[in-house]
C-alpha beads as a LAMMPS data file, in Angstrom:
LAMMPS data file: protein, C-alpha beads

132 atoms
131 bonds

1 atom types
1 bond types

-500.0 500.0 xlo xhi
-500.0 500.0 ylo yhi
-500.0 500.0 zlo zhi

Masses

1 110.0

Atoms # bond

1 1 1 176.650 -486.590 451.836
2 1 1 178.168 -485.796 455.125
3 1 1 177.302 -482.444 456.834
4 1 1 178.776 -481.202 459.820
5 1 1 177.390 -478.517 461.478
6 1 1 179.904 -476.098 463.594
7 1 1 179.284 -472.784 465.071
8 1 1 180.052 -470.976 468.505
9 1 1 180.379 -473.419 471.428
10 1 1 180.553 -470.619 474.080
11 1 1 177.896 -469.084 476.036
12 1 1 174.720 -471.633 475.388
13 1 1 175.478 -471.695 471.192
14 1 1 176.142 -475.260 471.633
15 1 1 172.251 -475.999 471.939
16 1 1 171.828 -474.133 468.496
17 1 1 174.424 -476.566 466.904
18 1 1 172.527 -479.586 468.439
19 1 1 169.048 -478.333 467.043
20 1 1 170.437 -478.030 463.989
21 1 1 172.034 -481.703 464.066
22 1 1 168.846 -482.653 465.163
23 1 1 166.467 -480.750 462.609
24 1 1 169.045 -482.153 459.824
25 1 1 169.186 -485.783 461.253
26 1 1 165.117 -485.901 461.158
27 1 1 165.575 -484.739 457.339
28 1 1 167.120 -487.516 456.932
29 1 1 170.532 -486.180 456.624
30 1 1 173.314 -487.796 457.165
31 1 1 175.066 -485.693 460.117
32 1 1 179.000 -486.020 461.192
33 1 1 178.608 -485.372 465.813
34 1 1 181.700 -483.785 466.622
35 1 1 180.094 -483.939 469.986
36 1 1 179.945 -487.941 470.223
37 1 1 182.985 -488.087 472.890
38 1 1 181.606 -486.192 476.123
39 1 1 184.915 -484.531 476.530
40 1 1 184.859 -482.627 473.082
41 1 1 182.135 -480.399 474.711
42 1 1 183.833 -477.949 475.854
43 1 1 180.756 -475.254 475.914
44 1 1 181.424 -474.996 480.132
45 1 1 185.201 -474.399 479.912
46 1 1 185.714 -470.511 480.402
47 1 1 189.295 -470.533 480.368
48 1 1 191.920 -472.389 478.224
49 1 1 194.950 -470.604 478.739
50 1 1 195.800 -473.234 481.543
51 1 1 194.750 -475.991 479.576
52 1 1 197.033 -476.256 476.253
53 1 1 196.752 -480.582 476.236
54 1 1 192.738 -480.195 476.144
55 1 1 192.769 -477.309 473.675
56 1 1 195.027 -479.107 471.188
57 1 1 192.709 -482.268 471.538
58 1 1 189.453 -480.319 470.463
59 1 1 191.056 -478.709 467.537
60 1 1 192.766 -481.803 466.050
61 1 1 189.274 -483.357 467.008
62 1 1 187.313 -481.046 464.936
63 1 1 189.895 -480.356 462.403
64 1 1 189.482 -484.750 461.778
65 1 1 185.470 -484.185 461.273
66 1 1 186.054 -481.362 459.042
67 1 1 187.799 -483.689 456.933
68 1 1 185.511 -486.817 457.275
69 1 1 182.613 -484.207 456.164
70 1 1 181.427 -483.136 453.043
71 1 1 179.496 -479.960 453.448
72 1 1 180.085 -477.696 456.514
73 1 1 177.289 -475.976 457.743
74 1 1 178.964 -473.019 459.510
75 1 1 176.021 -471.276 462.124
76 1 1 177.760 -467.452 462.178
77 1 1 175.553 -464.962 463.854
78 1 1 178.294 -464.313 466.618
79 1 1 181.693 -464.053 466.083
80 1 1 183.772 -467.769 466.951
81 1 1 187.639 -468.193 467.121
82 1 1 186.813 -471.251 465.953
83 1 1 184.436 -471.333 463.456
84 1 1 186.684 -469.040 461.042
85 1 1 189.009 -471.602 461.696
86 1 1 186.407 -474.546 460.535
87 1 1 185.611 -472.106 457.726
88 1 1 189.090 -471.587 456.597
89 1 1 190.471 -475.110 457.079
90 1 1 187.423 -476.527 455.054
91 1 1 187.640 -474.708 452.263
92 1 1 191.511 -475.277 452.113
93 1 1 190.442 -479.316 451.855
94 1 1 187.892 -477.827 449.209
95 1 1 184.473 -478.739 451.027
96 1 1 181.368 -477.025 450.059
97 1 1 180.815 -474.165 453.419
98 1 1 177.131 -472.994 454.193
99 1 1 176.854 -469.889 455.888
100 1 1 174.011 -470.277 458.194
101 1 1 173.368 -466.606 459.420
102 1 1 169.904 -465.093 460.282
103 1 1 170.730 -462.152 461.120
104 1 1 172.764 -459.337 459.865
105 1 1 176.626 -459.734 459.215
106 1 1 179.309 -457.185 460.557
107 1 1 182.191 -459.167 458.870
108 1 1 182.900 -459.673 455.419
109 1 1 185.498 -462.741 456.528
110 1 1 182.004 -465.729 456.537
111 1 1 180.808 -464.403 453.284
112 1 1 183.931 -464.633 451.790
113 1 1 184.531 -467.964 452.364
114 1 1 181.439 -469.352 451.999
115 1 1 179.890 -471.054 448.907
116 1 1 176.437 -470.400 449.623
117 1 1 174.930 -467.996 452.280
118 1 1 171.543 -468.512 453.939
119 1 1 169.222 -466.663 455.971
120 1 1 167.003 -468.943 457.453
121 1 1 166.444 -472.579 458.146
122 1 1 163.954 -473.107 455.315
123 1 1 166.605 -471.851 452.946
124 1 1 168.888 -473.902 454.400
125 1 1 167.008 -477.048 454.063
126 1 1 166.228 -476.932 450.461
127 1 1 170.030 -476.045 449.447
128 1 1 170.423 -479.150 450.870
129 1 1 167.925 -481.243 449.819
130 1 1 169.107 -479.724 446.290
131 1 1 172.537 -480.985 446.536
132 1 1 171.599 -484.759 447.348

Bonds

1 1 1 2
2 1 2 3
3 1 3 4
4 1 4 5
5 1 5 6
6 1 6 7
7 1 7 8
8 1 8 9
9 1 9 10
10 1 10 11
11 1 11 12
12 1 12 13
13 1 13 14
14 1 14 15
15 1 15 16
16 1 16 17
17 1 17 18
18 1 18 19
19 1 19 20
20 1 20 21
21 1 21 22
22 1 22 23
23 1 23 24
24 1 24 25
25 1 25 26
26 1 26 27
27 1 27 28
28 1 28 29
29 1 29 30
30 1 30 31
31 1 31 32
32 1 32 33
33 1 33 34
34 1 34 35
35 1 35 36
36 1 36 37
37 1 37 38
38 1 38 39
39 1 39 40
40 1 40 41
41 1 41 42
42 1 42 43
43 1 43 44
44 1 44 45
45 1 45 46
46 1 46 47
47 1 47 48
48 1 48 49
49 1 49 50
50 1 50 51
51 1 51 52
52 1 52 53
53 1 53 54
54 1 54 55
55 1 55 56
56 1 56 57
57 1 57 58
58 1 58 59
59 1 59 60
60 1 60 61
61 1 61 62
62 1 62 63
63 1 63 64
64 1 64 65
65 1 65 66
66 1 66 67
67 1 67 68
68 1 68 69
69 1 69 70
70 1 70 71
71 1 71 72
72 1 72 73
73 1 73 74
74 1 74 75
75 1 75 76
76 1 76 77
77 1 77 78
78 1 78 79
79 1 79 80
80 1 80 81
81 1 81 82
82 1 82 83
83 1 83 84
84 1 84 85
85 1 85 86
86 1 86 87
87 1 87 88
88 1 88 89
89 1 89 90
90 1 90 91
91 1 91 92
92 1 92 93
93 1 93 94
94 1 94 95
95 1 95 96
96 1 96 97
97 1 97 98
98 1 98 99
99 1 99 100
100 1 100 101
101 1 101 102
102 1 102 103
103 1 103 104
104 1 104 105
105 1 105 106
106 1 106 107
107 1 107 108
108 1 108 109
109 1 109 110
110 1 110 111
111 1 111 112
112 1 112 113
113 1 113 114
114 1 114 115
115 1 115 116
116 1 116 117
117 1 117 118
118 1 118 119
119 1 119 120
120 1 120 121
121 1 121 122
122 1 122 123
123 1 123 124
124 1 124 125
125 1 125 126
126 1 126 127
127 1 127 128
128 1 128 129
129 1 129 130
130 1 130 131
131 1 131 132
């Protein structure tokens, strides 16, 4: 079982995607690193609208994990562009979405999407473990 983990890259939310590649990985499970390339972390660009070639590059990049993965564990306790995306485009390919948010949801778009919805790590874990 292949998870990928996606979430907002902007602002410092790429460390929270790391921990959580890195809390799943010492689980023992088997985690998909959209990150492996240097250049596909694009957490310190601020602007693409000058940049079309790099932006198209990321997305086919993480559109091409979404569909190596099985599950997608989708981190959504800010708003992300492209995480609705991930959301979206997974479920169109008709892989399992995780809803990773701890605290309170605005938006009705993640929870409609999503297959399961957790609220904390713990949660998270055993879902998992479950599905193995």
């Amino acid at each position: 079982m292949k998870i990928l983990v996606c979430g907002p890259m902007a602002y410092g939310s790429i460390e929270r995607i790391r921990r959580l590649q890195k809390i799943l990985e010492q689980e023992m499970f088997e985690v998909v690193d959209q990150f492996q390339s240097k250049e596909m972390d694009y957490s310190n660009v601020k602007d693409f609208r000058d940049n079309k070639e790099l932006a198209e590059k990321i997305v086919l990049n993480d559109l091409s994990f979404i569909e190596k993965s099985d599950i997608i564990v989708a981190i959504c306790d800010q708003p992300s562009f492209g995480t609705a995306v991930e959301i979206y485009y997974a479920k169109m390919l008709g892989k399992r979405v995780i809803v990773l948010n701890e605290i309170e949801q605005p938006s009705p778009w993640p929870i409609a999407f999503a297959d399961v919805i957790v609220k904390d790590m713990s949660t998270l874990l055993d879902i998992l473990k479950n599905l193995l």
